[in-house]
C-alpha positions as CSV (number, residue, x, y, z in Angstrom):
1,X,55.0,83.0,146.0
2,X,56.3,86.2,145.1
3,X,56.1,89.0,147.6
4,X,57.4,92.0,145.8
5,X,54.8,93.5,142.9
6,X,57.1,93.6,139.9
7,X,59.4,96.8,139.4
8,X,58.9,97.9,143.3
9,X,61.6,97.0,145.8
10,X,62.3,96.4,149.5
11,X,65.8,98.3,151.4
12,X,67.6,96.5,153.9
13,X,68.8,98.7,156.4
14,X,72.5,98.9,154.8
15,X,71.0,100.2,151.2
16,X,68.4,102.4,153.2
17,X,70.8,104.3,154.9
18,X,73.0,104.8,151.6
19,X,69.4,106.2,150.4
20,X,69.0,108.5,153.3
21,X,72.3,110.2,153.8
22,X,72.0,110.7,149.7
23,X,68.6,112.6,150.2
24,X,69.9,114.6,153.3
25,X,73.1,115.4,151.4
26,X,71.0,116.6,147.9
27,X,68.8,118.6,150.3
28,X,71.3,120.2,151.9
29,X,72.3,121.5,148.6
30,X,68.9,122.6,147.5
31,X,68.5,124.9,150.8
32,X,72.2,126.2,150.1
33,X,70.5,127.9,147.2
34,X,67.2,129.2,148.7
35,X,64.9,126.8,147.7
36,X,62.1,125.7,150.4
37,X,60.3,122.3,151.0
38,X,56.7,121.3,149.6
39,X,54.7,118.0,150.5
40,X,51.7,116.7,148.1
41,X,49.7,113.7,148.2
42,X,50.9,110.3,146.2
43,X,47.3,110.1,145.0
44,X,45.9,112.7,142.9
45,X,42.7,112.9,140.8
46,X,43.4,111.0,137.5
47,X,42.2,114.2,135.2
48,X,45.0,115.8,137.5
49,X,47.7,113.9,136.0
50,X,46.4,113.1,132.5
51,X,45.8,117.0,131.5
52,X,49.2,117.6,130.0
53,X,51.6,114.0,130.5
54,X,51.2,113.0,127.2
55,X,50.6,109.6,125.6
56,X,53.8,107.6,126.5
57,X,53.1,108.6,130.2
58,X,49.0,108.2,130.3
59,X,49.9,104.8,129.5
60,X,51.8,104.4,132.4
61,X,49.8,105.9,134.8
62,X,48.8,103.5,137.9
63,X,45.0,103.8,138.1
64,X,43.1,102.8,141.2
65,X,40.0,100.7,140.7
66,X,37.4,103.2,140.8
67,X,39.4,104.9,138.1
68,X,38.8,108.4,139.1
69,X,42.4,108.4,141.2
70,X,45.6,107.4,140.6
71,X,49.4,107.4,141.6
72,X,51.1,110.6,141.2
73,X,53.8,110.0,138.0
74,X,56.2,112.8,138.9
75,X,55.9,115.6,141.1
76,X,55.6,118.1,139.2
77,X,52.3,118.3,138.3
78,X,51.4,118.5,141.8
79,X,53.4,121.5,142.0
80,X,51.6,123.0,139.3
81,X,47.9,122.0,140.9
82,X,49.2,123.9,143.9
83,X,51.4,126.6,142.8
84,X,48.3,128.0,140.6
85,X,46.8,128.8,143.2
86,X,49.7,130.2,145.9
87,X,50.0,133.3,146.8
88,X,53.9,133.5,147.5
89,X,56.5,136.0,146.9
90,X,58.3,135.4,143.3
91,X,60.3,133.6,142.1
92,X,59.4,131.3,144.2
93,X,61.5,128.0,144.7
94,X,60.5,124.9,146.2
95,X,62.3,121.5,146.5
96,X,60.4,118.1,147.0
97,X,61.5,114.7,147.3
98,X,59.5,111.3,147.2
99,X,58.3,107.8,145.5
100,X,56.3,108.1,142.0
101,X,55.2,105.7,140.0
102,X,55.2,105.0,136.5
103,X,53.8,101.5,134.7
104,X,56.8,100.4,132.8
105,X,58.6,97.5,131.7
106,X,61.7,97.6,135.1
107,X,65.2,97.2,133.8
108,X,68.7,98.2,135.3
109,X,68.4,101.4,136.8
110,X,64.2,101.5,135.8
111,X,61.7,100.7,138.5
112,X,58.0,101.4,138.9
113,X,58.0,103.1,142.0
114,X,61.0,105.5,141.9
115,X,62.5,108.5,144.0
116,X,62.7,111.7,142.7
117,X,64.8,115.0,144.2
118,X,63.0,118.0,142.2
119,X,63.6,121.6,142.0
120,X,61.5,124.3,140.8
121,X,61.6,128.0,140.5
122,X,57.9,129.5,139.4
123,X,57.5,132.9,138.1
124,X,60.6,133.6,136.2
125,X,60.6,134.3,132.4
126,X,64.1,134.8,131.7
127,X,66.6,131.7,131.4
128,X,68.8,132.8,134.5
129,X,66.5,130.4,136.1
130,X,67.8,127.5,133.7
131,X,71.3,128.4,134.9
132,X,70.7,128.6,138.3
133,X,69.1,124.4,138.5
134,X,71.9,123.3,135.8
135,X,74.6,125.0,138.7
136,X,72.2,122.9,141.2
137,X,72.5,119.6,139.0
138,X,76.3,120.1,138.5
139,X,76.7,120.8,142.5
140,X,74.6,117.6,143.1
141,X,77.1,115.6,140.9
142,X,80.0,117.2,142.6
143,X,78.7,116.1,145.8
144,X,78.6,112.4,145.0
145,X,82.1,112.5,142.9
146,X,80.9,113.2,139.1
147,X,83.1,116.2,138.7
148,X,82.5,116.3,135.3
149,X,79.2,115.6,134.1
150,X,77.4,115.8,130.5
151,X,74.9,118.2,130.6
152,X,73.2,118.0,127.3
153,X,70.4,121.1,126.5
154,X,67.7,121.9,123.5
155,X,64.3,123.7,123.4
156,X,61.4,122.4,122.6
157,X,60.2,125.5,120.2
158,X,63.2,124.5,118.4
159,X,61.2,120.7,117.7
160,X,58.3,122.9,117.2
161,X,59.5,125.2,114.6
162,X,61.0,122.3,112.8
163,X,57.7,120.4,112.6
164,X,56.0,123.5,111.3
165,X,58.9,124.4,108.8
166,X,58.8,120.6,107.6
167,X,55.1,120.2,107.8
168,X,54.7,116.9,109.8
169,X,52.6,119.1,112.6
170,X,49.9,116.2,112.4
171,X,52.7,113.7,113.7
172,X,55.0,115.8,115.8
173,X,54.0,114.1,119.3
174,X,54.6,111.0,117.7
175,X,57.9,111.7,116.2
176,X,59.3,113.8,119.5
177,X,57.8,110.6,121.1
178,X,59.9,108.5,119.1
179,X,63.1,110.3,119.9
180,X,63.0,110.2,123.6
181,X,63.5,107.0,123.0
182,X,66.5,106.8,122.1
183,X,67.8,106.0,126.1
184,X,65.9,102.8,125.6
185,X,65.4,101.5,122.5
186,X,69.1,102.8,120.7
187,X,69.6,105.6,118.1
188,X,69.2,103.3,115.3
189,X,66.4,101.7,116.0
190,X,64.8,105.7,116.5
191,X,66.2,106.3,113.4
192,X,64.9,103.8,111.4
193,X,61.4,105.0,113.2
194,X,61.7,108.1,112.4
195,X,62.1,107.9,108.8
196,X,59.4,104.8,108.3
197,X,56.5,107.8,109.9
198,X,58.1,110.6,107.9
199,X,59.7,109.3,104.9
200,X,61.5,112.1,103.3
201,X,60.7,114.6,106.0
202,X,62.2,111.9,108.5
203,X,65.7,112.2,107.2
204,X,65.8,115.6,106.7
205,X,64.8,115.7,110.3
206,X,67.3,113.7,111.6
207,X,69.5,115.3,109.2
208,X,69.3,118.7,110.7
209,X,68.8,117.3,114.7
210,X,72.5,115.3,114.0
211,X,74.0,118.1,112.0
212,X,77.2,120.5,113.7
213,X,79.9,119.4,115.4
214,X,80.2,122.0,118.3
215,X,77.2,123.7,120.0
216,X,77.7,127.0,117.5
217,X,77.5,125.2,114.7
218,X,74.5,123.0,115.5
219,X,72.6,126.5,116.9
220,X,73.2,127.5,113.2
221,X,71.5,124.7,111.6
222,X,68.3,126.0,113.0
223,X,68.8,129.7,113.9
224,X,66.4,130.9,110.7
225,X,63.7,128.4,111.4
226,X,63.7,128.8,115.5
227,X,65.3,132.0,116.3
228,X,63.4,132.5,119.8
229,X,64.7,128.9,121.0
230,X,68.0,129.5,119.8
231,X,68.3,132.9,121.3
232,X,67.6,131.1,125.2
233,X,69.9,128.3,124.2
234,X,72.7,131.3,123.9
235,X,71.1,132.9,126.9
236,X,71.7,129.9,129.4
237,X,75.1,128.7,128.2
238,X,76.6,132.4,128.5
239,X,75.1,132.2,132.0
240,X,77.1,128.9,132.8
241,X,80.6,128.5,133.5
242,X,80.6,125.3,133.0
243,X,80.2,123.1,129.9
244,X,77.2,122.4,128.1
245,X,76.5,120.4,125.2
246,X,73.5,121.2,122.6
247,X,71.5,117.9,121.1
248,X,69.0,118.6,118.6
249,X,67.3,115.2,119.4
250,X,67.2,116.0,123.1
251,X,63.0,116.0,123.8
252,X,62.1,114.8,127.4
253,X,58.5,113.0,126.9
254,X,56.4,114.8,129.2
255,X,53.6,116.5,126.9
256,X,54.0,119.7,129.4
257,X,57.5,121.1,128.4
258,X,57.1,124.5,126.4
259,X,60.8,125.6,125.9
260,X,64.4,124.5,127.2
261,X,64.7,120.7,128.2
262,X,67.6,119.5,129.6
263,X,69.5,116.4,130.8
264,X,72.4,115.3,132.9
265,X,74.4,111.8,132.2
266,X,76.9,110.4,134.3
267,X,77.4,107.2,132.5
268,X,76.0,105.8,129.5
269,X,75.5,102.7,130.9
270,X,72.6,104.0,133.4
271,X,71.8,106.8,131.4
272,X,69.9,109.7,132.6
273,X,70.5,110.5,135.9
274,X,68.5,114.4,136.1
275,X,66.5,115.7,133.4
276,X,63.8,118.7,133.3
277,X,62.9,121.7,131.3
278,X,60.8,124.4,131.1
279,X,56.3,124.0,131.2
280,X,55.2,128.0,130.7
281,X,51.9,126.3,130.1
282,X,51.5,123.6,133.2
283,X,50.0,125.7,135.9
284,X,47.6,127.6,133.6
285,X,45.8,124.2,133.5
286,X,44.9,124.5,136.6
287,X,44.2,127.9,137.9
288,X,46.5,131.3,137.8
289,X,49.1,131.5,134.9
290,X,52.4,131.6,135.8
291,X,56.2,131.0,134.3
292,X,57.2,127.5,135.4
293,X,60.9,125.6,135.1
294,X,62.2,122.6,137.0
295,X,65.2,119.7,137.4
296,X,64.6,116.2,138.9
297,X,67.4,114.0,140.6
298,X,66.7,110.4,140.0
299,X,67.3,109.1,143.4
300,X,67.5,105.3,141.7
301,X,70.3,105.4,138.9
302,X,72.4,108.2,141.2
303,X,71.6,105.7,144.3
304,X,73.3,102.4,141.5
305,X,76.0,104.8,140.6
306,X,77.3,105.4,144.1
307,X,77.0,101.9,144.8
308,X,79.4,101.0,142.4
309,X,81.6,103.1,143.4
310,X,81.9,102.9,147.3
311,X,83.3,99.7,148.4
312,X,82.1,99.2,151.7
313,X,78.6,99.1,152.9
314,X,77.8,100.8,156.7
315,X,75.7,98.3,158.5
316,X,74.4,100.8,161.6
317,X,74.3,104.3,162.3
318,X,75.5,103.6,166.0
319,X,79.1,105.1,166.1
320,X,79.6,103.5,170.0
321,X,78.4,101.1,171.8
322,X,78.1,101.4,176.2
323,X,79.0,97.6,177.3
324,X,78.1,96.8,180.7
325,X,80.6,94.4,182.5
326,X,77.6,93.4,184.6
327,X,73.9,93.3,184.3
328,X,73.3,95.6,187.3
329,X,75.2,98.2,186.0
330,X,72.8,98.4,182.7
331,X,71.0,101.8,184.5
332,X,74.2,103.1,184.8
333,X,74.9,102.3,180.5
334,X,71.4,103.8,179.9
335,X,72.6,107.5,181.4
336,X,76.0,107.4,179.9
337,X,74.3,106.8,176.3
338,X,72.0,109.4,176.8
339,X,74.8,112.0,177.8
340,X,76.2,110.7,174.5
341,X,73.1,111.1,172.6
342,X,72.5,114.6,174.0
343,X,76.3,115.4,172.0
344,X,74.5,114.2,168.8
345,X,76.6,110.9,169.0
346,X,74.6,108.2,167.7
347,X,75.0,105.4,170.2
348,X,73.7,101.5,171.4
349,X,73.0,99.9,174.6
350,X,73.0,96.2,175.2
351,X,68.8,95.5,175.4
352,X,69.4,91.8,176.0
353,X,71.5,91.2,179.0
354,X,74.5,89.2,177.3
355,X,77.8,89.0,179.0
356,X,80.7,91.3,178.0
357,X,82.1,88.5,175.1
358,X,78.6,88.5,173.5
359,X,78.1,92.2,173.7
360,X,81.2,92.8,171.3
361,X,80.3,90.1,169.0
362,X,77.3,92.2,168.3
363,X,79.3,95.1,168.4
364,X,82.0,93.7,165.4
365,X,78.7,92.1,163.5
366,X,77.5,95.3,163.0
367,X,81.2,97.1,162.9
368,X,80.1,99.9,165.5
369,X,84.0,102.0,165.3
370,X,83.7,102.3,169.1
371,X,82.5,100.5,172.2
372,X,83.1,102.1,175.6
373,X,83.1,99.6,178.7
374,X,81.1,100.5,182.0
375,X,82.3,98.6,185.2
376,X,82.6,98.9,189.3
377,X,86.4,100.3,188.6
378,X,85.2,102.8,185.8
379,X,82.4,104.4,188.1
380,X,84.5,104.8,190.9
381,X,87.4,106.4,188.9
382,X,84.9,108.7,186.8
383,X,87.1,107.4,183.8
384,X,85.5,104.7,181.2
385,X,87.6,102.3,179.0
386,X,86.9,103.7,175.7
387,X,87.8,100.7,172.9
388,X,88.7,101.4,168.9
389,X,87.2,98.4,167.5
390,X,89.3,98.4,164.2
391,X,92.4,98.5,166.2
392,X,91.8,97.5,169.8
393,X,93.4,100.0,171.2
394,X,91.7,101.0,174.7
395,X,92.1,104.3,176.3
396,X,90.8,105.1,179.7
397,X,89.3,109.1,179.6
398,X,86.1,111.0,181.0
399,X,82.9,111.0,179.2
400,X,83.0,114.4,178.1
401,X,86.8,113.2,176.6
402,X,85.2,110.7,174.7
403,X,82.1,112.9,173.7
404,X,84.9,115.4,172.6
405,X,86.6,112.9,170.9
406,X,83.4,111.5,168.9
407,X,82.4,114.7,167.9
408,X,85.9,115.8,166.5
C-alpha cells in the first residue's frame, strides 16, 4: 500500500534539518536587505488563482471537491490578493516562504508539493527593483557555494512586440507556452513545435530569439521592433555588477508577467533553481493598481544541489549531551542542561535511565560533538568532565568554562 500521494514527500529528521537551516539562512538574507515577512492561506478561492496563471498552470491547479477552492500554486498571487488592498509605505518589500502545489508529472528535482523562498518589492516602476532581487538571488547562491551563477534575463514586451510585428498574436500564448518548455521537453523538441504552429513565422521566430552572440548584439536583433523592453534590459544590466546573460527564448509560463522575466541556473542538470519577473498587471485584478516585481527560490532543486555537495549528513541538533553516572543524580543533569540551554547551547538529557555505557552509545548514534559527565566527585569539586566525542579527549572545567567553550 502506498502511503505517500505521488510527487509529495516525507523528511526524516537528517534532510529536515538540512531544509531548515537552508530557510533560516535565505531569510537571513532577505531581512539583510529590508524585506519583511507575510503569511497567506494554502487554500485560496479557485477564481483567485485562475484569473491570470495561464493555461499550463490552470491545468495544474489542485481543486478541492466542491470546486470553488483550491491549493495555492505559488505565492504570489496571494501577495497580489493582499497587496491590492494594503495600505503600506512604498516600495514595499515582503519575503514569504512555504509549500505550493502544482499537478505535474514529479521528476528529479519536480515535485507536487514544493517550497518556495519569494521576494517582492510592490510599487516601484523603475528596474532598480530588478537589480536589487537579481543581487538577492546572486547573494542566495553565494551563501550555499554557487559563486558564479547564470543569470539569464528577457522581457516579455520583447515576446509581445515580436508576435505583433510577425502577426501570430492569435497564437502567442501557445507559442511563449511552447518555449518555456524548453527545461523539460529539450530545445529541439521546442523547436520543432514551434515551427509545426507557425510555419514560416516559426523560424523566423526562433531565428531572431537564437540570433547574437553577446547580450549587445542579441539586444540589436530586436531594438526597432521592442524598443521599450530593450531599453529596461539595458537599464537592469548597467545596474548590476555582476554578469548577466540575455535569452530571447527566456518566457516563464505564468500568464501574469508584463515585462522583465528572469532566471537563475546553477546546473543544467536540475535546471532552474530561482526564476521571476515583473506582473505590472497582477494586483489590478484584484483591487488597487500597483507596480508589482518578484524572485522565487526553489527550496527543492537548491535543497538536491546542496545535498550533493556536502558529504556528511547532521543527525541532531544537540551539540552536548549531560550523562548522569547515576540515576539519582538525573535532577542534578536536568539544571545543568538548562544552564546550558539558557547560553543558546542546544543540549540532551538521558530520559530513559540507562547506565553511563548506554548513554554514550546514544550519544555516538546520533554523533552529539560533546557529552559532559555529572557524578558525586564532579558536584563536590564544582568541575564536570567535559568529553570530545570525536577525539576522546576529557577535560575537567566549570560550567560556565564549558558554556564559554560551546559558544566560542
Amino acid at each position: 500500500m502506498k502511503l505517500t500521494p505521488k510527487g509529495m514527500r516525507d523528511f526524516p529528521p537528517e534532510e529536515a534539518m538540512i531544509r531548515e537551516e537552508a530557510r533560516d539562512r535565505i531569510i537571513a538574507i532577505y531581512r539583510r536587505y529590508g524585506f519583511v515577512p507575510m503569511e497567506t492561506p494554502a487554500l485560496e478561492y479557485l477564481e483567485t488563482l485562475r484569473a491570470k496563471a495561464g493555461e499550463a498552470i490552470d491545468q495544474q491547479i489542485f481543486v478541492l471537491s466542491d470546486e470553488r477552492l483550491a491549493l495555492r500554486f505559488d505565492l504570489t498571487v496571494p501577495l497580489a490578493r493582499v497587496a491590492s488592498s494594503l495600505d503600506v509605505p512604498k516600495p514595499f518589500k515582503r519575503y514569504a516562504i512555504g509549500p505550493v502545489w502544482r499537478k505535474e508529472e514529479p521528476q528529479k528535482g519536480r515535485f507536487r508539493e514544493f517550497w518556495q523562498a519569494d521576494v517582492d518589492i510592490i510599487g516601484c516602476p523603475g528596474m532598480r527593483a530588478e537589480a536589487e532581487l537579481l543581487s538577492v538571488a546572486r547573494e542566495v547562491c553565494a551563501e550555499f557555494g554557487f559563486s558564479k551563477p547564470k543569470i539569464l534575463l528577457n522581457n516579455r514586451k520583447i515576446l509581445d512586440a515580436l508576435a505583433k510585428k510577425m502577426d501570430f498574436e492569435d497564437k502567442k500564448d501557445e507559442t511563449l507556452r511552447l518555449l518555456d518548455k524548453v527545461d523539460k521537453v529539450g530545445r529541439d523538441v521546442v523547436e520543432s513545435e514551434v515551427v509545426k504552429l507557425l510555419g514560416q513565422r516559426g523560424e523566423e521566430l526562433l531565428d531572431v530569439v537564437s540570433a547574437g552572440k553577446d547580450n549587445e548584439e542579441k539586444l540589436k536583433t530586436v531594438e526597432k521592433t521592442a524598443k521599450e523592453g530593450v531599453e529596461e534590459l539595458r537599464e537592469i544590466i548597467s545596474l548590476c555588477d555582476f554578469d548577466i546573460g540575455i535569452d530571447l527564448s527566456l518566457v516563464r509560463g505564468l500568464g501574469y508577467y508584463t515585462g522583465p522575466v528572469y532566471e537563475v541556473k546553477l546546473s543544467d542538470e536540475i535546471g532552474t533553481v530561482m526564476a521571476g519577473g515583473r506582473y505590472d498587471g497582477l494586483l489590478g485584478v484584484y483591487g488597487r493598481q500597483d507596480y508589482a516585481t518578484g524572485i522565487s527560490v526553489g527550496i527543492e532543486r537548491l535543497i538536491t544541489l546542496i545535498l550533493e555537495k556536502r558529504k556528511g549528513r547532521k543527525k541532531t541538533c544537540s551539540r552536548i549531551f549531560v550523562a548522569c553516572a547515576t540515576p539519582e543524580l538525573y535532577k542534578n543533569a536536568v539544571q545543568l542542561a538548562a544552564y546550558f540551554r539558557k547560553n543558546g547551547i542546544e543540549t540532551e538529557t538521558d530520559l530513559n535511565g540507562r547506565n553511563l555505557r548506554k548513554q554514550f552509545e546514544y550519544v555516538n548514534s546520533l554523533s552529539i560533538p560533546y557529552a559532559v559527565i555529572i557524578g558525586k566527585r564532579e558536584l563536590e569539586s564544582g568541575k564536570f568532565t567535559l568529553r570530545d566525542m570525536a577525539s576522546g579527549k576529557e577535560e575537567s572545567l566549570r560550567e560556565e568554562e564549558i558554556a564559554a567553550r560551546l559558544k566560542a
